[in-house]
Short mmCIF file of the C-alpha atoms (twelve columns), coordinates in Angstrom:
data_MODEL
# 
_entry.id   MODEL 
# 
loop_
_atom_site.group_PDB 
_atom_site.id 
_atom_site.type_symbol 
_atom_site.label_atom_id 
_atom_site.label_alt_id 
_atom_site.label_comp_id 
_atom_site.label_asym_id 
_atom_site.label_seq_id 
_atom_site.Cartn_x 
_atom_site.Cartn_y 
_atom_site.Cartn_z 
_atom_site.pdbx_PDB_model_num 
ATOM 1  C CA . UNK A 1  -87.190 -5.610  -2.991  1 
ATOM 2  C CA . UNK A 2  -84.751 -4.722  -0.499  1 
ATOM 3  C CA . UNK A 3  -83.633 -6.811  3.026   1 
ATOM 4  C CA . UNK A 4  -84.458 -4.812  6.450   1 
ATOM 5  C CA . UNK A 5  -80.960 -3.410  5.725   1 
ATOM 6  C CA . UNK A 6  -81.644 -1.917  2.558   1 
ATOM 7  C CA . UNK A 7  -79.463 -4.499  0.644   1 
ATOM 8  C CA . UNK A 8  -80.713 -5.932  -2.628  1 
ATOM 9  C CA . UNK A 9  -81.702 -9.959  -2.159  1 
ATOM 10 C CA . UNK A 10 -80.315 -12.715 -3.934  1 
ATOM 11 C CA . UNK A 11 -82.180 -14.222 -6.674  1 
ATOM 12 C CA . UNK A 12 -81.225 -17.698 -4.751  1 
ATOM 13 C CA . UNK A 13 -82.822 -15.924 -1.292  1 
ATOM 14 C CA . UNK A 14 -85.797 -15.118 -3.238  1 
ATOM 15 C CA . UNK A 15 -86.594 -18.526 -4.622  1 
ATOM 16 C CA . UNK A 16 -86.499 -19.531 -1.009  1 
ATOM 17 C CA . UNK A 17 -88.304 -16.805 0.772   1 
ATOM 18 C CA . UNK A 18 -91.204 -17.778 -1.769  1 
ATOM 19 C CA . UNK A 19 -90.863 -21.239 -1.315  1 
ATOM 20 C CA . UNK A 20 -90.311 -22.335 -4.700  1 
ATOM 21 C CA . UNK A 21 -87.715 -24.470 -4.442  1 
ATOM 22 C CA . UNK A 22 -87.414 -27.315 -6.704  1 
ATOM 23 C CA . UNK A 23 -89.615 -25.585 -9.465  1 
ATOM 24 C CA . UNK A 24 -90.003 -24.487 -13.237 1 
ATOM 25 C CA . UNK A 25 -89.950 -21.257 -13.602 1 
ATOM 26 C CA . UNK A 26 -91.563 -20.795 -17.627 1 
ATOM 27 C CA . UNK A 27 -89.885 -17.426 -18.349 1 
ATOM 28 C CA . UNK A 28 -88.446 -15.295 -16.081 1 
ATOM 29 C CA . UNK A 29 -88.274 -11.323 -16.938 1 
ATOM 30 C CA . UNK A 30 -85.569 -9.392  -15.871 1 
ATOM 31 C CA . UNK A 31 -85.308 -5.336  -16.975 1 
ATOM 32 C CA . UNK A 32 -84.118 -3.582  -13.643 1 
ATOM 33 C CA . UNK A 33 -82.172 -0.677  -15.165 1 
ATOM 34 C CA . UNK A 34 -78.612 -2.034  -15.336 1 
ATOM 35 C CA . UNK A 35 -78.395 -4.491  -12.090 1 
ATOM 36 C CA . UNK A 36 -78.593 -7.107  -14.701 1 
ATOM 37 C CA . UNK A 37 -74.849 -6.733  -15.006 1 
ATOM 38 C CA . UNK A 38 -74.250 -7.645  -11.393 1 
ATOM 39 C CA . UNK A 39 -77.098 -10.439 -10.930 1 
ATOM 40 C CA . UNK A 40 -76.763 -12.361 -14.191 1 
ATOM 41 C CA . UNK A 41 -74.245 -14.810 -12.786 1 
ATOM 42 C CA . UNK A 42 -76.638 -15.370 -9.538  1 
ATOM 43 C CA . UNK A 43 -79.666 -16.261 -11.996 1 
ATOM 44 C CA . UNK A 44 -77.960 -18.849 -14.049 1 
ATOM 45 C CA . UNK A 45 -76.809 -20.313 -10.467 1 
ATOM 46 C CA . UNK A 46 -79.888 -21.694 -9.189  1 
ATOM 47 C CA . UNK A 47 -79.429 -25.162 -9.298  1 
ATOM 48 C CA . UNK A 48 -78.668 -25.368 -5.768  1 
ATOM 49 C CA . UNK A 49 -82.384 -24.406 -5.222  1 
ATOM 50 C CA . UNK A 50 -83.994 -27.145 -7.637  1 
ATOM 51 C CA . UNK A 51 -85.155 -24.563 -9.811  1 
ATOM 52 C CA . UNK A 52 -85.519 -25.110 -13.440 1 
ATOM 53 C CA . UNK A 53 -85.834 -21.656 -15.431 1 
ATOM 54 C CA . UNK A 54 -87.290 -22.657 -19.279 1 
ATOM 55 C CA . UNK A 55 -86.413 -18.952 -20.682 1 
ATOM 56 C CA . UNK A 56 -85.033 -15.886 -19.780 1 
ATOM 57 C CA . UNK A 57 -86.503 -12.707 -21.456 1 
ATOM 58 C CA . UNK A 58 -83.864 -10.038 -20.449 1 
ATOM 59 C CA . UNK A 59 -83.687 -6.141  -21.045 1 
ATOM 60 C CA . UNK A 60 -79.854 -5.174  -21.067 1 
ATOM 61 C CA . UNK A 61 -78.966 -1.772  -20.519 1 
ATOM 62 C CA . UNK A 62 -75.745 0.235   -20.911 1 
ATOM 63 C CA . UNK A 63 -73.030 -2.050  -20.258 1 
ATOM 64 C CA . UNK A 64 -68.670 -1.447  -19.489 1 
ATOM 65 C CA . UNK A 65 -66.519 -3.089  -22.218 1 
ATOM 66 C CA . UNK A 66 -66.217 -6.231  -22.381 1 
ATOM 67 C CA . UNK A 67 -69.708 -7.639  -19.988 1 
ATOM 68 C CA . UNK A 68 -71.341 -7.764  -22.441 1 
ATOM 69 C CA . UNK A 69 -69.398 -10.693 -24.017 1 
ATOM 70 C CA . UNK A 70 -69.111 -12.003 -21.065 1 
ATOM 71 C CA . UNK A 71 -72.883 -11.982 -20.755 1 
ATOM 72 C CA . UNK A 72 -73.729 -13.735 -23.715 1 
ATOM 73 C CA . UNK A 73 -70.801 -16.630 -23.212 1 
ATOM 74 C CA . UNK A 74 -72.055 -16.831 -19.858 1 
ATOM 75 C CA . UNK A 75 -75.711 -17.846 -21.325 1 
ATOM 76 C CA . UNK A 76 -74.340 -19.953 -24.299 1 
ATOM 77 C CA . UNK A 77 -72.170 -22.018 -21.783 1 
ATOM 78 C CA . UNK A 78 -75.172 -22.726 -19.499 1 
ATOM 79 C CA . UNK A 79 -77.007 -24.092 -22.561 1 
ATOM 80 C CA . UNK A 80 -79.635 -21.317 -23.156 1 
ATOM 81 C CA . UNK A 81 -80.165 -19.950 -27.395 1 
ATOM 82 C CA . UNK A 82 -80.403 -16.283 -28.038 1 
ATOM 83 C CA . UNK A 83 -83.278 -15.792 -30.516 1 
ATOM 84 C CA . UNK A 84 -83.422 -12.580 -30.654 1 
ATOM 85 C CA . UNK A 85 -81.273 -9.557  -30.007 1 
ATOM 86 C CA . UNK A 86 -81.598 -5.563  -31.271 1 
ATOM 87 C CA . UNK A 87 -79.922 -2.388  -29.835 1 
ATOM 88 C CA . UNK A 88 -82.166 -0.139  -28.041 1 
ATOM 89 C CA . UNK A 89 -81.206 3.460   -29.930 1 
ATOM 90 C CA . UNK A 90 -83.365 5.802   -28.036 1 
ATOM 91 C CA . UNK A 91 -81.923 5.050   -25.172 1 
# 
């Protein structure tokens, strides 16, 4: 979902345009076809909005070099578990 001006929104404007501030969210699924690489940092932010996110169920696709790394530290280092992780080879 796109602003009037064709931008993508915010995972932070989201939370407030539907007004669930101050939440739990039990999983949230994310697959959108490689803007994970761009958003993740925005998702794990949210504590400004009061949301709580339980789990994250997340389909990563082709990434540059090192994101990937950076990806997982990023999720280790905000306290999250990977339980389960396998290479998509038709892809």
């Amino acid at each position: 979902n796109g602003n009037d001006d064709g931008k993508m929104k915010t995972f932070s404007e989201t939370i407030q345009e539907l007004n669930h501030k101050k939440r739990t969210i039990s999983i949230l699924a994310i697959d959108c076809n490689g803007c994970e690489w761009s958003v993740y940092p925005d998702l794990f932010n949210v504590r400004a909005t009061g949301v709580t996110i339980d789990q994250f169920l997340v389909r990563l696709h082709g990434a540059p070099g090192q994101t990937v790394n950076d990806f997982f530290k990023h999720v280790y280092g905000k306290n999250y578990v990977t339980f389960h992780r396998e290479p998509e080879v038709w892809e």
